[in-house]
C-alpha positions as CSV (number, residue, x, y, z in Angstrom):
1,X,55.2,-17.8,-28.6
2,X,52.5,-19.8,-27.2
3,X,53.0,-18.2,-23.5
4,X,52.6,-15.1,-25.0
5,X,49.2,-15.9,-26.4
6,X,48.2,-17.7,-23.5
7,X,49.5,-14.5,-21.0
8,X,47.7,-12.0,-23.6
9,X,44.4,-13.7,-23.6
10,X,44.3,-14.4,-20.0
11,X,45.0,-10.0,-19.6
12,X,42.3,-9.2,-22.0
13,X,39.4,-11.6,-20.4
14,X,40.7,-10.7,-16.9
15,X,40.4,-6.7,-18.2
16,X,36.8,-7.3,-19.8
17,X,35.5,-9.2,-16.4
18,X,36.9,-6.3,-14.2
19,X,35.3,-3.7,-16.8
20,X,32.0,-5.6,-16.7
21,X,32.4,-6.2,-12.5
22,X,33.0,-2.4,-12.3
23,X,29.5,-1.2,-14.1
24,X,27.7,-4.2,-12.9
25,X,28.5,-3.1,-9.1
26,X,28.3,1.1,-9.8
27,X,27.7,2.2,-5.9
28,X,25.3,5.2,-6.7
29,X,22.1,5.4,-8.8
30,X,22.2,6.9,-11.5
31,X,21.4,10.7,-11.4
32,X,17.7,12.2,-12.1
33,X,14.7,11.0,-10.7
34,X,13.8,7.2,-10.5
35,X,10.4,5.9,-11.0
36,X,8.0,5.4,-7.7
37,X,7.5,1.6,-6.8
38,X,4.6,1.0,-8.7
39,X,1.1,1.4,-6.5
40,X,-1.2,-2.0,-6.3
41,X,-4.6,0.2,-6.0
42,X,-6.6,-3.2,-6.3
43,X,-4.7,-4.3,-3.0
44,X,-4.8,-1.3,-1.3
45,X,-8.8,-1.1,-1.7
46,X,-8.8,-4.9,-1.0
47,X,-7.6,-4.6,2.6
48,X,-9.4,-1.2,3.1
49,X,-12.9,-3.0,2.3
50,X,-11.5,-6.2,4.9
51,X,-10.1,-3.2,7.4
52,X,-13.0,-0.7,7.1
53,X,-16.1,-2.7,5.5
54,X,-16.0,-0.9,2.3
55,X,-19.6,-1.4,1.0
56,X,-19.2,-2.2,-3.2
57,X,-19.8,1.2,-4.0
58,X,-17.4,2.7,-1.6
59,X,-14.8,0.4,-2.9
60,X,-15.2,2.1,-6.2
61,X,-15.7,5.0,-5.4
62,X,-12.2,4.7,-3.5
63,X,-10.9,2.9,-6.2
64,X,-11.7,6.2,-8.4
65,X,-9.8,8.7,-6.1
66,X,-7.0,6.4,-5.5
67,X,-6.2,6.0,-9.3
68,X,-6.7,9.6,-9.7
69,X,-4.5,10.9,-6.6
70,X,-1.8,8.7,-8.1
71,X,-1.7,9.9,-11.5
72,X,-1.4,13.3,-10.0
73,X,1.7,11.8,-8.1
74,X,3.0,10.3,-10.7
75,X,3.0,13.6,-12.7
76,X,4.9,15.3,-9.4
77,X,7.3,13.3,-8.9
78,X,8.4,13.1,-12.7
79,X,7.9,17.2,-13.1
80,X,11.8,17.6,-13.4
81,X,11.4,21.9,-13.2
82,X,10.4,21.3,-9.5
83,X,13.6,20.6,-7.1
84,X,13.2,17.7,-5.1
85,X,12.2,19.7,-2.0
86,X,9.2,21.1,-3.9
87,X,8.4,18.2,-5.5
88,X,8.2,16.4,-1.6
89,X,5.8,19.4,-0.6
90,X,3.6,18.9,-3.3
91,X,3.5,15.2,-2.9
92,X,2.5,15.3,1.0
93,X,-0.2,17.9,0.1
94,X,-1.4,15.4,-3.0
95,X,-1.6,12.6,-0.2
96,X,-3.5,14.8,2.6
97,X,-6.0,15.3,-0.7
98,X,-6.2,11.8,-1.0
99,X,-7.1,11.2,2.7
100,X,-9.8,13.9,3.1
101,X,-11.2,12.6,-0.6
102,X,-11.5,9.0,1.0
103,X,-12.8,10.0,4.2
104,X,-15.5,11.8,2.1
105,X,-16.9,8.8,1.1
106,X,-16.9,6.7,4.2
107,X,-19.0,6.7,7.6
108,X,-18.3,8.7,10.3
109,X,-16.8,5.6,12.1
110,X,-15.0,4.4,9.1
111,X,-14.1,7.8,8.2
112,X,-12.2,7.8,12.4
113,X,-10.6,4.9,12.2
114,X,-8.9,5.5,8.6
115,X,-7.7,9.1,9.7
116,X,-6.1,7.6,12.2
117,X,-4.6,4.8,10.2
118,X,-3.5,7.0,7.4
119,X,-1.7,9.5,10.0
120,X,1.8,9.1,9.3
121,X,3.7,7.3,12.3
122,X,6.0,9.9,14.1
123,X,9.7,9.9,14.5
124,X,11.8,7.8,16.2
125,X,13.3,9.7,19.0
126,X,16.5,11.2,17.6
127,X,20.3,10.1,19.6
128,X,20.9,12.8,20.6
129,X,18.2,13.1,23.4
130,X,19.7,10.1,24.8
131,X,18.6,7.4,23.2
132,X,19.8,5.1,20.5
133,X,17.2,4.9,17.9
134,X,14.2,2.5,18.6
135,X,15.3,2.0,22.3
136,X,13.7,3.6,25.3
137,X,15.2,6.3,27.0
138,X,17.0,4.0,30.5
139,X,17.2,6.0,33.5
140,X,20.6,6.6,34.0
141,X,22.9,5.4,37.3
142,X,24.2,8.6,38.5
């Protein structure tokens, strides 16, 4: 009788740990959209005013759009009657908005350099011209 307790015990906590292993280690997120990683505006203006010498009132100014802009991206991305293709349209146009509103506010030098940091950074070449992704193209030996 006392193996039997022992052997029933030992099944029902080896049954809960796999139950609880199984949920805790769920491969795929869980359907619907998840929330953005949360924007540090304060940082962001912090190494735009060391990047661009933001005067004080350009770093409020930029502060203002930049909360703004992402409210309007927050409201995007959680809009769940847009399909997630429309939903990545609307957020690139929100961002171009927020790089002309920005460059608005800064000089014409600033307003250059930031365009050209806030272009987004092309592809990597794809494998099937040749080249294995992040590697440049080798002349071949033929």
């Amino acid at each position: 009788m006392q193996i039997r307790k022992l052997i029933t015990g030992t099944l029902f906590t080896a049954i809960v740990l796999i139950a609880l292993n199984a949920s805790a280690q769920f491969p795929f997120p869980p359907p619907g959209p998840t929330a953005p990683p949360a924007r540090n505006i304060q940082a962001e203006v912090a190494q735009m005013t060391q990047g661009y010498g933001l005067s004080e009132d350009q770093a409020t100014k930029v502060t203002t759009i930049l909360q703004e802009e992402t409210k309007k991206s927050e409201k995007v991305f959680n809009d769940t009657t847009l399909t997630m293709q429309q939903r990545l349209t609307r957020l690139q146009s929100l961002k171009q908005e927020e790089v002309s509103r920005v460059s608005a506010v800064l000089t014409p030098e600033k307003k250059q350099k930031y365009q050209a940091d806030a272009q987004p950074t092309p592809p990597a070449q794809s494998p099937a011209s040749g080249a294995a992704p992040g590697l440049p193209n080798l002349p071949s030996n033929q």
